[in-house]
C-alpha positions, 0 to 999 in steps of 0.5 A: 516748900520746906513747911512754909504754908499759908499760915506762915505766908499770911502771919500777922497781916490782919493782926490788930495793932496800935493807929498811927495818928496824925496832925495837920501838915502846913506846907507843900512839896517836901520830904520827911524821912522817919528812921527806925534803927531797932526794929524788931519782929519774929520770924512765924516760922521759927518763933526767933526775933528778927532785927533790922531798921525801917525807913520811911520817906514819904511827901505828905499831903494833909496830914503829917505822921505823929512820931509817939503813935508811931513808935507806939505802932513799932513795938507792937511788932516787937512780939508779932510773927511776920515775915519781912516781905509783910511787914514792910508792906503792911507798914506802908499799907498802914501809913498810907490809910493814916496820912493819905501821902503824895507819895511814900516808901519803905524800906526794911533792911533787916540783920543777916541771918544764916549769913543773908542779908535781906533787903524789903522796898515797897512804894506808894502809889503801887505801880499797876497790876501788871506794870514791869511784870515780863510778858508771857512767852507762847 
């Protein structure tokens, strides 16, 4: 496994960061989509910054996403060591808890490091536990 570990697997899942406040959303059956073009983290592994943008989409149920704790929520990421798989995944766990949306996503498109390029997509609802996954052979 080239030293990665469950240290560096679970690194900044439960880390405590800032709440995403929310307001009363007025309407149905639309769509916000939330850009966040310099997003910025640090790979666990190797202490070096990561960069990428983070967009959100979500269809919002009673509640709509506050912009200023959100951004307040990103740079809280700026010095924590995360992989990208976690957090993006971690980031719509977050936003689901605070807005409880019809539906959300998000999507990590991070900056090519070592000439790869990596792209995160997570959804919510989650699809079922074993939904998609390809069955055994026997």
């Amino acid at each position: 496994m080239s030293g990665y570990g469950k240290k560096e697997a679970t690194a900044g899942l439960k880390t405590r960061l800032p709440s995403i406040d929310v307001f009363p959303n007025q309407f149905r059956d639309y769509e916000i989509t939330i850009m966040v073009p310099e997003f910025t983290s640090v790979c666990p592994k190797t202490g070096l910054p990561d960069f990428g943008t983070i967009t959100i989409t979500y269809v919002p149920r009673d509640s709509c996403l506050e912009l200023k704790s959100l951004k307040e929520y990103f740079l809280a990421y700026r010095d924590l060591g995360i992989f990208y798989e976690n957090a993006v995944n971690r980031i719509l766990e977050d936003i689901v808890a605070a807005a409880r949306p019809v539906r959300a996503a998000v999507k990590g498109s991070f900056n090519p490091r070592g000439g790869l390029l990596s792209v995160i997509e997570a959804a919510y609802p989650r699809a079922q536990k074993d939904a998609g996954r390809a069955k055994k052979r026997p």
